[in-house]
PyMOL CGO cylinders between C-alpha atoms (Angstrom):
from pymol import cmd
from pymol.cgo import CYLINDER

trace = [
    CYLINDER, -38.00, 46.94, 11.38, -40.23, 44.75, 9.62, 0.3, 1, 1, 1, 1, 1, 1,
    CYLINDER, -40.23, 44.75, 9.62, -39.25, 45.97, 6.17, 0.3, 1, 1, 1, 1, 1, 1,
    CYLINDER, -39.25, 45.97, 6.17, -35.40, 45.98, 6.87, 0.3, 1, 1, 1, 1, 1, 1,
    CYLINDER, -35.40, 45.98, 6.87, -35.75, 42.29, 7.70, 0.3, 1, 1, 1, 1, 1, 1,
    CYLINDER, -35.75, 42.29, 7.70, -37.42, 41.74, 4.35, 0.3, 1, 1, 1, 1, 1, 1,
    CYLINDER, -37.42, 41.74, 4.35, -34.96, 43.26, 2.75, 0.3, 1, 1, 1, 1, 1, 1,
    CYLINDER, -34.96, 43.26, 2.75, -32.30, 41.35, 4.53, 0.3, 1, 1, 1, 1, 1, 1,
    CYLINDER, -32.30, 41.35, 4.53, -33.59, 37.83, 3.47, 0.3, 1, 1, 1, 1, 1, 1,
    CYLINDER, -33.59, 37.83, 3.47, -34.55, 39.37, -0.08, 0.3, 1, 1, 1, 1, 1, 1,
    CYLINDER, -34.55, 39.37, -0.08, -30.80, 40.02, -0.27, 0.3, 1, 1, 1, 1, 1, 1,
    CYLINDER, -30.80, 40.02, -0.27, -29.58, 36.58, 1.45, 0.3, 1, 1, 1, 1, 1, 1,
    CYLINDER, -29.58, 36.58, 1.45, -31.81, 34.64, -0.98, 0.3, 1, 1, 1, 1, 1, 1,
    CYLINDER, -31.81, 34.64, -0.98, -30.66, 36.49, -4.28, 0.3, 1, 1, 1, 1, 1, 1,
    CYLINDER, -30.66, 36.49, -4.28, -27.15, 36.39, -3.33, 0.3, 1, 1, 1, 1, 1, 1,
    CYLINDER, -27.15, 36.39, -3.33, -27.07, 32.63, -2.72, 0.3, 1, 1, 1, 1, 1, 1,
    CYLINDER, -27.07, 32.63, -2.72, -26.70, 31.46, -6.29, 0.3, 1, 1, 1, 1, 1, 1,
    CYLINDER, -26.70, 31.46, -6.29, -23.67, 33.54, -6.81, 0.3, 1, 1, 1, 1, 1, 1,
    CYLINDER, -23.67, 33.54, -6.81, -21.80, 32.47, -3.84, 0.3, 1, 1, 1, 1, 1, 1,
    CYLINDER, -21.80, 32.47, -3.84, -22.37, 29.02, -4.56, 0.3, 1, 1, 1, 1, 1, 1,
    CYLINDER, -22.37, 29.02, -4.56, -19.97, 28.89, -7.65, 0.3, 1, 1, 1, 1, 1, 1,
    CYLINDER, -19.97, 28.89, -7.65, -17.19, 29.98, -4.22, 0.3, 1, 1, 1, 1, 1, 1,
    CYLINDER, -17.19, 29.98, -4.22, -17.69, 25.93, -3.70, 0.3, 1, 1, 1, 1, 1, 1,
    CYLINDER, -17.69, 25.93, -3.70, -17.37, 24.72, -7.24, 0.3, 1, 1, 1, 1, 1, 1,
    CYLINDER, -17.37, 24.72, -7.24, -14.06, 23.68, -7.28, 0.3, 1, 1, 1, 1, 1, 1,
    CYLINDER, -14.06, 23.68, -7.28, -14.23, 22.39, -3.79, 0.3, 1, 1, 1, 1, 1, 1,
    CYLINDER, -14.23, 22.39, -3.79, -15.49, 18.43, -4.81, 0.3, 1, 1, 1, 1, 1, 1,
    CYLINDER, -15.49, 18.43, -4.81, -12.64, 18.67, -7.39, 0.3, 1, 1, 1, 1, 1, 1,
    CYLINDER, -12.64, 18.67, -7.39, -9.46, 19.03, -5.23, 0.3, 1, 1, 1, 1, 1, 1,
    CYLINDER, -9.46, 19.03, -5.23, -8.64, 15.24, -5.71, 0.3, 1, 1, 1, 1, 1, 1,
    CYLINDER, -8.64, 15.24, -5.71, -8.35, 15.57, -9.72, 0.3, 1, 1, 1, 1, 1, 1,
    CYLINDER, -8.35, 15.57, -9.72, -3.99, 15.83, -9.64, 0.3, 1, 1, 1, 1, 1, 1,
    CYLINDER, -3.99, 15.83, -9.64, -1.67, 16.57, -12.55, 0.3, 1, 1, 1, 1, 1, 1,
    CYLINDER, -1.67, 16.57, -12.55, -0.85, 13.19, -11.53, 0.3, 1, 1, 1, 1, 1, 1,
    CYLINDER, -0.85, 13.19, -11.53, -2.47, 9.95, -10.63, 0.3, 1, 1, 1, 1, 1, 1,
    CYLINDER, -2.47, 9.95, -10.63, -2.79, 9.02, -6.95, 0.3, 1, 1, 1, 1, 1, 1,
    CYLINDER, -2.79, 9.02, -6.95, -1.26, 5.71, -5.96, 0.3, 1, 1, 1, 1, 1, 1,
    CYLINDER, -1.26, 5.71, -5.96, -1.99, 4.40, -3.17, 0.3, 1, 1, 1, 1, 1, 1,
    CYLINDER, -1.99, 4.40, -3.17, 0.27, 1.76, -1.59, 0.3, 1, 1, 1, 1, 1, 1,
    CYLINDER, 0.27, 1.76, -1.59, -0.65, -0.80, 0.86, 0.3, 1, 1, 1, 1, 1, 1,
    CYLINDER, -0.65, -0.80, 0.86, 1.46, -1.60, 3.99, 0.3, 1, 1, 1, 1, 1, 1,
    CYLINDER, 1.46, -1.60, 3.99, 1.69, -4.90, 6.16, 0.3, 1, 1, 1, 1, 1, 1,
    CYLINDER, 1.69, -4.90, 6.16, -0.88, -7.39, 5.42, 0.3, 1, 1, 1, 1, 1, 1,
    CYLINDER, -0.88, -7.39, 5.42, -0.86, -5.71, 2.10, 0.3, 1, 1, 1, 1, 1, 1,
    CYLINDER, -0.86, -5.71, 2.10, -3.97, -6.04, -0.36, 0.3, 1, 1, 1, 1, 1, 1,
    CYLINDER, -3.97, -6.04, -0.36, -6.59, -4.80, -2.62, 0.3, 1, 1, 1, 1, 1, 1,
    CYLINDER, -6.59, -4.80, -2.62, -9.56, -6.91, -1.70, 0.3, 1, 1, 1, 1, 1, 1,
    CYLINDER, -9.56, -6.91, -1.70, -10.00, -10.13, 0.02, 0.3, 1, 1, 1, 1, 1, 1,
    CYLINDER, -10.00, -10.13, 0.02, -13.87, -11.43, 1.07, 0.3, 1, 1, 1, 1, 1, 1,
    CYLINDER, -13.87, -11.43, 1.07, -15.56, -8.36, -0.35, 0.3, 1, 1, 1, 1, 1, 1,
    CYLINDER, -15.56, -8.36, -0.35, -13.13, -6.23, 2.03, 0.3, 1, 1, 1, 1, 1, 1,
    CYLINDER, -13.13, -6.23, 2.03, -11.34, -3.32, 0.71, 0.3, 1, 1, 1, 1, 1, 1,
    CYLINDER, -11.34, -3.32, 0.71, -8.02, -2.43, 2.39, 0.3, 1, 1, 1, 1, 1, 1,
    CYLINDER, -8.02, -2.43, 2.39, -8.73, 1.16, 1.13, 0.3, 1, 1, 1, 1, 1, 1,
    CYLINDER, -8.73, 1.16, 1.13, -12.39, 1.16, 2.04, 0.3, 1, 1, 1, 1, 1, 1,
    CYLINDER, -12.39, 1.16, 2.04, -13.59, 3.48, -0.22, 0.3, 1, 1, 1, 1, 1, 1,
    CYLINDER, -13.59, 3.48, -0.22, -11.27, 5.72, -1.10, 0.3, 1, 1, 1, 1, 1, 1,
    CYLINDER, -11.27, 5.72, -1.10, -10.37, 5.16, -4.43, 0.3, 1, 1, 1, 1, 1, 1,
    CYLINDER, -10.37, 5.16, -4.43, -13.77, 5.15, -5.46, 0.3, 1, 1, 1, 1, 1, 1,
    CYLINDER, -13.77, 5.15, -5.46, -14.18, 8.32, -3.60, 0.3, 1, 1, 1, 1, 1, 1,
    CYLINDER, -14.18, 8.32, -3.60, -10.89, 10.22, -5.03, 0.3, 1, 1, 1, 1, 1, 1,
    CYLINDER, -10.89, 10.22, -5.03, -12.60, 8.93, -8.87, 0.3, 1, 1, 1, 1, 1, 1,
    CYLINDER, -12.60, 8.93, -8.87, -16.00, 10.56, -8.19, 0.3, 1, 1, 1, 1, 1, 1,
    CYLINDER, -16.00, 10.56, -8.19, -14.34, 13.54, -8.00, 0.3, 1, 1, 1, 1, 1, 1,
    CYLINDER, -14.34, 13.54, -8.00, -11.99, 13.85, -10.57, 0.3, 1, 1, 1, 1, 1, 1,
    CYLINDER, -11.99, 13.85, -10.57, -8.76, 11.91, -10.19, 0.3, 1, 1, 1, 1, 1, 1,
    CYLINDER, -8.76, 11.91, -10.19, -6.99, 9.30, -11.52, 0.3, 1, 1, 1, 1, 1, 1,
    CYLINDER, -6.99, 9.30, -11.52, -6.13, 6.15, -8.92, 0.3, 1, 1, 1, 1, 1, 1,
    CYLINDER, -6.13, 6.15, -8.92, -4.52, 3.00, -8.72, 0.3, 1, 1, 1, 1, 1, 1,
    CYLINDER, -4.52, 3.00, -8.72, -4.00, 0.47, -6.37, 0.3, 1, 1, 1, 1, 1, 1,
    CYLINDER, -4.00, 0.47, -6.37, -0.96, -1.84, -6.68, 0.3, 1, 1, 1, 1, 1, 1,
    CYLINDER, -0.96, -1.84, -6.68, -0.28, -5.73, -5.92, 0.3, 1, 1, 1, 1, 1, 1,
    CYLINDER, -0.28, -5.73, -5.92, 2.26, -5.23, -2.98, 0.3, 1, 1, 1, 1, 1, 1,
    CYLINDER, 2.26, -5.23, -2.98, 3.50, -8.19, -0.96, 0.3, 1, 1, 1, 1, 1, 1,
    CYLINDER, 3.50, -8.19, -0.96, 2.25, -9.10, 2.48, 0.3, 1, 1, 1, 1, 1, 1,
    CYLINDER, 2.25, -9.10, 2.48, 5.01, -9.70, 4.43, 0.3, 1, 1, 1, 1, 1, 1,
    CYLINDER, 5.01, -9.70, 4.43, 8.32, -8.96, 2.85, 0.3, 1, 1, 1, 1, 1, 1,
    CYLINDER, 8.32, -8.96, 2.85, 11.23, -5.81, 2.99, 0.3, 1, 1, 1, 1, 1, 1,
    CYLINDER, 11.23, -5.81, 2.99, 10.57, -2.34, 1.72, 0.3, 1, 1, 1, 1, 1, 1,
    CYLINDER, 10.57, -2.34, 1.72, 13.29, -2.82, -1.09, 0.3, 1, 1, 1, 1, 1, 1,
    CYLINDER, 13.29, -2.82, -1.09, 11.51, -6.09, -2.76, 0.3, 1, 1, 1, 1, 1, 1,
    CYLINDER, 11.51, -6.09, -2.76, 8.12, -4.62, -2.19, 0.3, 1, 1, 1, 1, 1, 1,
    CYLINDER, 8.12, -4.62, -2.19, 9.41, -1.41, -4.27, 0.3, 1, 1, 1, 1, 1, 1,
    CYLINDER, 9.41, -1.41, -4.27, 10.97, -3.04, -6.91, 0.3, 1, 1, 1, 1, 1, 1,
    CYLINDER, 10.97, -3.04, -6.91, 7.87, -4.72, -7.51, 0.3, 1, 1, 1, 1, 1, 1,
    CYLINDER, 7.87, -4.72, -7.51, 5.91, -1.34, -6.68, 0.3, 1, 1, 1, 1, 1, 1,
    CYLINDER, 5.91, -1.34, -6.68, 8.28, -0.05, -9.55, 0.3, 1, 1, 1, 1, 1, 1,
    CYLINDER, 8.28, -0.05, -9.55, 7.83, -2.44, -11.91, 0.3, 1, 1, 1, 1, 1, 1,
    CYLINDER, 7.83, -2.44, -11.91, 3.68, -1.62, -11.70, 0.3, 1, 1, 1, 1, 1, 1,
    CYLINDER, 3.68, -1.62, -11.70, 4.08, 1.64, -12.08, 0.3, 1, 1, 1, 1, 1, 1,
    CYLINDER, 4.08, 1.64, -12.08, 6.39, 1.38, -15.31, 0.3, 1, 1, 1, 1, 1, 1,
    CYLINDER, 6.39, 1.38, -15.31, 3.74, -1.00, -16.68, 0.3, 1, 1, 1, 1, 1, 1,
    CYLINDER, 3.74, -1.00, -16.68, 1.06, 1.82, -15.24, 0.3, 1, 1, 1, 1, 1, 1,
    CYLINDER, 1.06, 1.82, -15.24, 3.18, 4.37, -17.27, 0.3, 1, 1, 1, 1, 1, 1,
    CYLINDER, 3.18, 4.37, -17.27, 4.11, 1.94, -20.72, 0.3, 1, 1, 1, 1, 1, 1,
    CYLINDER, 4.11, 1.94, -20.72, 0.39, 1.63, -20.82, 0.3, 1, 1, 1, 1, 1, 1,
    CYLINDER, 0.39, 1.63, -20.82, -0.93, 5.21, -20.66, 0.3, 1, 1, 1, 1, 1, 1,
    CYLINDER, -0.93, 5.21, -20.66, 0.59, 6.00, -24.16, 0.3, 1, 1, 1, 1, 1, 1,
    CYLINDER, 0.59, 6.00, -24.16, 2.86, 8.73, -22.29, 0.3, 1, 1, 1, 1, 1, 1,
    CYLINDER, 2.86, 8.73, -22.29, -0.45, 10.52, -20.87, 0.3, 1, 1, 1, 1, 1, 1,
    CYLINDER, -0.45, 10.52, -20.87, 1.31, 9.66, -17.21, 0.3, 1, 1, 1, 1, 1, 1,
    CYLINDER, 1.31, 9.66, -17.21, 4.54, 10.51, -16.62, 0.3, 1, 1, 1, 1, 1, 1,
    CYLINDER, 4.54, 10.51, -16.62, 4.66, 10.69, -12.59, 0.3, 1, 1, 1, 1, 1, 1,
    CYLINDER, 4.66, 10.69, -12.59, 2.51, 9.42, -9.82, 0.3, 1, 1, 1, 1, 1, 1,
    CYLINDER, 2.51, 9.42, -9.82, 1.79, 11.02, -6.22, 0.3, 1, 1, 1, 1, 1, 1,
    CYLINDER, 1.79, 11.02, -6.22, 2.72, 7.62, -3.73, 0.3, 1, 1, 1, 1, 1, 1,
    CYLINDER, 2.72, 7.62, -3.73, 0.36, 7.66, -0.67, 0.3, 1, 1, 1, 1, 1, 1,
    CYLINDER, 0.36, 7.66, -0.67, 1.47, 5.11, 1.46, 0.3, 1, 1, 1, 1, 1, 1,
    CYLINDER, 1.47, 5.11, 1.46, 0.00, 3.49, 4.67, 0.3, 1, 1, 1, 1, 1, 1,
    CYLINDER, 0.00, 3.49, 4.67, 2.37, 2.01, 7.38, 0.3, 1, 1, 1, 1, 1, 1,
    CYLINDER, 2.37, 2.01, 7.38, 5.64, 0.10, 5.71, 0.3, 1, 1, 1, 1, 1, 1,
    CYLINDER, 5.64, 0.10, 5.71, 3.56, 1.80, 2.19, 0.3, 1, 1, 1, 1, 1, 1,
    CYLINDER, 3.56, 1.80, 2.19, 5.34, 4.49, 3.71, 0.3, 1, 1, 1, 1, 1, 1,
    CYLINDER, 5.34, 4.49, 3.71, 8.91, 3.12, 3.36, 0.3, 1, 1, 1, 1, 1, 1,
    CYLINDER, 8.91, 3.12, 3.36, 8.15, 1.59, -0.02, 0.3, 1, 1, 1, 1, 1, 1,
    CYLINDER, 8.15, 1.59, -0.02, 7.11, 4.83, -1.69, 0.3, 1, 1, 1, 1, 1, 1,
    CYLINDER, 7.11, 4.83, -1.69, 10.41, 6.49, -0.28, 0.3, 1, 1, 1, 1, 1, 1,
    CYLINDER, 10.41, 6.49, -0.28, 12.77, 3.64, -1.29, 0.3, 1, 1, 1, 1, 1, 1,
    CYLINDER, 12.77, 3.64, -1.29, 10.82, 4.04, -4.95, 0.3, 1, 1, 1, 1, 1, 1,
    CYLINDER, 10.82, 4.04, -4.95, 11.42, 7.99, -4.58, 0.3, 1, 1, 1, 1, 1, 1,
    CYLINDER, 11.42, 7.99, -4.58, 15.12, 7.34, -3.65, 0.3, 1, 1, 1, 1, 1, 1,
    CYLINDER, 15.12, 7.34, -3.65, 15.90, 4.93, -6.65, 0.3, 1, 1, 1, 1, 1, 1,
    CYLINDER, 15.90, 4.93, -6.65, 13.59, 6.50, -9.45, 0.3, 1, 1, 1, 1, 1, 1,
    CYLINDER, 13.59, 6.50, -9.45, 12.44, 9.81, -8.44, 0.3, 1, 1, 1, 1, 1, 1,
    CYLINDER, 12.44, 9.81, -8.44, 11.61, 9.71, -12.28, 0.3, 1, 1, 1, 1, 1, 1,
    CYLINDER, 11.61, 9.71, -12.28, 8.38, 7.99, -11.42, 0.3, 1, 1, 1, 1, 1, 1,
    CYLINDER, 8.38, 7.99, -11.42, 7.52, 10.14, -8.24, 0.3, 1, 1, 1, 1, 1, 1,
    CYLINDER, 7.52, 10.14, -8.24, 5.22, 14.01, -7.83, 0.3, 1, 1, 1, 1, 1, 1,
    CYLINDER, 5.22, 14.01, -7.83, 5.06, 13.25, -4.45, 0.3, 1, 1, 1, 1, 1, 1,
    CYLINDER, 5.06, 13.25, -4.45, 4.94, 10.50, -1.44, 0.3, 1, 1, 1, 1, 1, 1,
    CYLINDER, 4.94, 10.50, -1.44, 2.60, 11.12, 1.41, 0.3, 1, 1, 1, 1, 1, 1,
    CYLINDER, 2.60, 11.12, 1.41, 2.71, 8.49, 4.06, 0.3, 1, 1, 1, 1, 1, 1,
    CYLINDER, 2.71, 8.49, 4.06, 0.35, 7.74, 6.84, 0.3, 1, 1, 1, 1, 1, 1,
    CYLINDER, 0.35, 7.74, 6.84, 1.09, 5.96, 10.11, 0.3, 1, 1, 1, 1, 1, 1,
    CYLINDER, 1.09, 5.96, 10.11, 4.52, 4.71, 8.89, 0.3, 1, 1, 1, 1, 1, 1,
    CYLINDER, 4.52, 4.71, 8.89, 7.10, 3.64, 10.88, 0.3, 1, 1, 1, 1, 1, 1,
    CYLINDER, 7.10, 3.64, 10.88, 9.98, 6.15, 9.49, 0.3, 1, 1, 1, 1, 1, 1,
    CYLINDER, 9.98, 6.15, 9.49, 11.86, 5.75, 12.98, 0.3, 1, 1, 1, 1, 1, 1,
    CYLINDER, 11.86, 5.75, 12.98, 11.77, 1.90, 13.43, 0.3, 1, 1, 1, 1, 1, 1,
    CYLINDER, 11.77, 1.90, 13.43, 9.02, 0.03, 15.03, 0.3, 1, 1, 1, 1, 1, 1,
    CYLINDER, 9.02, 0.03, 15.03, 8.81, -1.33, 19.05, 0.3, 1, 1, 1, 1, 1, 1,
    CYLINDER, 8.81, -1.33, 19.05, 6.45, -3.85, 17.91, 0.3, 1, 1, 1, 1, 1, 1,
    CYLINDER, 6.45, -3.85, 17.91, 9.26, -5.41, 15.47, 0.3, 1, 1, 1, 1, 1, 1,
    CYLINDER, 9.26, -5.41, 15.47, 11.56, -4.92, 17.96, 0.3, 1, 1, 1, 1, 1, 1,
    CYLINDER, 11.56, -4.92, 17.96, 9.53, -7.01, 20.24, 0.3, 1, 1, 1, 1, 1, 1,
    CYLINDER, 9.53, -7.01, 20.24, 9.48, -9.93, 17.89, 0.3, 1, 1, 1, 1, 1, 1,
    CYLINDER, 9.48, -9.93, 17.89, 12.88, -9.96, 16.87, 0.3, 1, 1, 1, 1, 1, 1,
    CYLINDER, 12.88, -9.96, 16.87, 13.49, -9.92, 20.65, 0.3, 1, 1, 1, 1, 1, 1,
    CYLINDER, 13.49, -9.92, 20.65, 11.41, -12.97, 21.91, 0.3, 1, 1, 1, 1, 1, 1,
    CYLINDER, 11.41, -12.97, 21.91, 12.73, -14.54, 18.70, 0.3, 1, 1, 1, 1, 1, 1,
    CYLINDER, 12.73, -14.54, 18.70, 15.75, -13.32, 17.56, 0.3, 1, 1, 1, 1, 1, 1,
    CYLINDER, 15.75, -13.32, 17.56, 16.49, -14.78, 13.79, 0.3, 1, 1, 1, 1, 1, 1,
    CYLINDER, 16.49, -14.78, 13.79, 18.16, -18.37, 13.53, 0.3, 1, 1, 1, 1, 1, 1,
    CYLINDER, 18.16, -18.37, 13.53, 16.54, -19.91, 17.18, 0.3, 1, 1, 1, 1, 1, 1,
    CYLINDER, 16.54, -19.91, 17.18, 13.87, -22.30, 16.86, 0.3, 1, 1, 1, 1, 1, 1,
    CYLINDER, 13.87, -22.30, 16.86, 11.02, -19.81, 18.16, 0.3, 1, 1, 1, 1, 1, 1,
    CYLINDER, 11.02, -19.81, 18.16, 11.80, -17.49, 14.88, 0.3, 1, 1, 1, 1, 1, 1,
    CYLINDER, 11.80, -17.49, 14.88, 12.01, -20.44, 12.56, 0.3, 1, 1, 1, 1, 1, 1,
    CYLINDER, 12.01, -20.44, 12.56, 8.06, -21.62, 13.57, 0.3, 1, 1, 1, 1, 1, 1,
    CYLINDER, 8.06, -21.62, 13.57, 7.12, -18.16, 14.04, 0.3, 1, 1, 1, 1, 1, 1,
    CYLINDER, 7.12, -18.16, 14.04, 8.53, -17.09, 10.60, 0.3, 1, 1, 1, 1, 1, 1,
    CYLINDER, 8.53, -17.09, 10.60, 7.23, -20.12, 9.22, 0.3, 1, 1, 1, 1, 1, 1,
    CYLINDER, 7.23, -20.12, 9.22, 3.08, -19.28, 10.69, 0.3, 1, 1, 1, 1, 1, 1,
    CYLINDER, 3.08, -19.28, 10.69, 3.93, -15.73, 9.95, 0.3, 1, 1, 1, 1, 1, 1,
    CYLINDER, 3.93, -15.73, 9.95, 5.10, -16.15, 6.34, 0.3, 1, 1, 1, 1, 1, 1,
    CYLINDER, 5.10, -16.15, 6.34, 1.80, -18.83, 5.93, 0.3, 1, 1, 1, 1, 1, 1,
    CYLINDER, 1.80, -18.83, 5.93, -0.14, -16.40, 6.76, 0.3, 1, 1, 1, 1, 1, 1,
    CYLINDER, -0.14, -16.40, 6.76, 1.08, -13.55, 4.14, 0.3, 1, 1, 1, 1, 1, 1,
    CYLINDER, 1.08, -13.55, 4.14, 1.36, -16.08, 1.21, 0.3, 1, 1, 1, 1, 1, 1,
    CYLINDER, 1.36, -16.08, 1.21, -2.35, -16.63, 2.28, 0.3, 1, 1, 1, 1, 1, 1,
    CYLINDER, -2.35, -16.63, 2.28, -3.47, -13.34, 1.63, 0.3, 1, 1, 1, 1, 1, 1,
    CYLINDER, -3.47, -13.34, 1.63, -1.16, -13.00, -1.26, 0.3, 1, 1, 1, 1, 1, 1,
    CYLINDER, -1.16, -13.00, -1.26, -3.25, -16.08, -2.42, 0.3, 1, 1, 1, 1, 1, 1,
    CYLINDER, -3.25, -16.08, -2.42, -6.73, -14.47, -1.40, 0.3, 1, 1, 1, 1, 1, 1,
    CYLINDER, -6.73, -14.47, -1.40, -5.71, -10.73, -3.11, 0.3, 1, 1, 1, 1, 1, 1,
    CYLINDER, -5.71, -10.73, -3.11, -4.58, -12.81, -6.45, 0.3, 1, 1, 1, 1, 1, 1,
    CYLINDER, -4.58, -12.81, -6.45, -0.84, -11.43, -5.71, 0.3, 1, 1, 1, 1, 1, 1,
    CYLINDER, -0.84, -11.43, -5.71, 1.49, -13.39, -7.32, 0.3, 1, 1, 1, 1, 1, 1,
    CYLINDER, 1.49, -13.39, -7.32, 4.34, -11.44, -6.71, 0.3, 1, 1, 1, 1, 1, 1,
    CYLINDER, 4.34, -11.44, -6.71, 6.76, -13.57, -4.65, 0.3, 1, 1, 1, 1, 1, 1,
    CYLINDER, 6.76, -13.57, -4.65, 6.63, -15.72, -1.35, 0.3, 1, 1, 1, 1, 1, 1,
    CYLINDER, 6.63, -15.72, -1.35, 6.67, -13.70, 2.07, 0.3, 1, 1, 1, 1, 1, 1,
    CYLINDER, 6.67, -13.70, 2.07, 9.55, -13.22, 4.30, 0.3, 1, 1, 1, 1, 1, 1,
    CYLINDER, 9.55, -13.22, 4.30, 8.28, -11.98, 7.83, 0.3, 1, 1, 1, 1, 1, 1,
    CYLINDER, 8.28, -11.98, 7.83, 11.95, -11.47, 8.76, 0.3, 1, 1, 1, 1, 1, 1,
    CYLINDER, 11.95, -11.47, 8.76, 13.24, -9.29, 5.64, 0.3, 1, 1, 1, 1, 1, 1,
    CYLINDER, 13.24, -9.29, 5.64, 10.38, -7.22, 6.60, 0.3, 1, 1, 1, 1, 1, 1,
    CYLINDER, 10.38, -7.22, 6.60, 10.73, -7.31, 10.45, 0.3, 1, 1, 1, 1, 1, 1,
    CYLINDER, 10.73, -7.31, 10.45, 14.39, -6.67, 9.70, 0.3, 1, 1, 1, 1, 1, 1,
    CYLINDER, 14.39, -6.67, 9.70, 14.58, -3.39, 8.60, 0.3, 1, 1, 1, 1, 1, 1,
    CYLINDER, 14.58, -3.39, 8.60, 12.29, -2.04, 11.47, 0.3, 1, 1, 1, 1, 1, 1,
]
cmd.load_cgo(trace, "trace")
């Protein structure tokens, strides 16, 4: 018994180094054909105070292989002005790359979600693929709420559009976003 255990580990230990080229590829599943971009939702930015809105994900996705890039995005506004700025990044993304990038997977977070699909609607040129992540693709009862207690023209949705709006032009200011004022209500609109 002794000897057939032996011979069992002997046979575990030399077959080890073989098996471990079964994991090789493993740490490389993020390298694409096509660069990963990963758009922000509401409250939208890279970094502000040392915090990343994507953690550490790009960095992550890089250290094994592929290609990522975060976009500018707007705060607060609607899906359709946040993708045509979206598109106009990834045009500049693609101009750039000396025609090394032709396409880009979208991964998109909450309204990220709606931008990628209004940029895969109007230039599925530019799109692989869109994944999205906790987006609202069937409206959301939080907006609804809002536009509820202060339906658009009263005086409550004037001074609550007005704090809310503040507030997203301030983190467009604190992300170095210069891409256009916020507009809580274009974006609560739409949901």
């Amino acid at each position: 018994m002794k000897k057939l255990m032996i011979a069992a580990v002997a046979t575990m230990t030399l077959a080890a180094p073989t098996q471990a080229g079964w994991f090789s590829d493993y740490f490389k599943f993020t390298k694409t054909k096509h660069p990963i971009v990963l758009v922000p939702g509401i409250f939208a930015f890279d970094t502000i105070a040392g915090i990343d809105y994507w953690y550490q994900i790009p960095s992550e996705i890089e250290s094994r292989g592929g290609k990522v890039f975060v976009p500018k995005i707007n705060a607060f506004d609607s899906s359709v002005d946040r993708g045509e700025h979206l598109i106009a990044q990834l045009d500049e993304i693609k101009a750039s790359s000396g025609g090394k990038i032709s396409k880009f997977n979208l991964m998109g977070h909450s309204q990220g979600g709606v931008t990628s699909r209004y940029v895969m609607t109007v230039r599925p040129d530019l799109v692989a693929s869109v994944t999205s992540m906790s987006t609202p693709h069937t409206g959301s009862p939080v907006a609804d709420l809002l536009t509820d207690t202060a339906p658009e023209g009263s005086t409550e949705a004037k001074l609550f559009a007005a704090v809310g709006n503040a507030v997203g032009d301030l983190v467009n200011l604190l992300s170095d976003n210069k891409a256009s004022e916020s507009d809580l209500y274009a974006m609560l609109g739409e949901f």
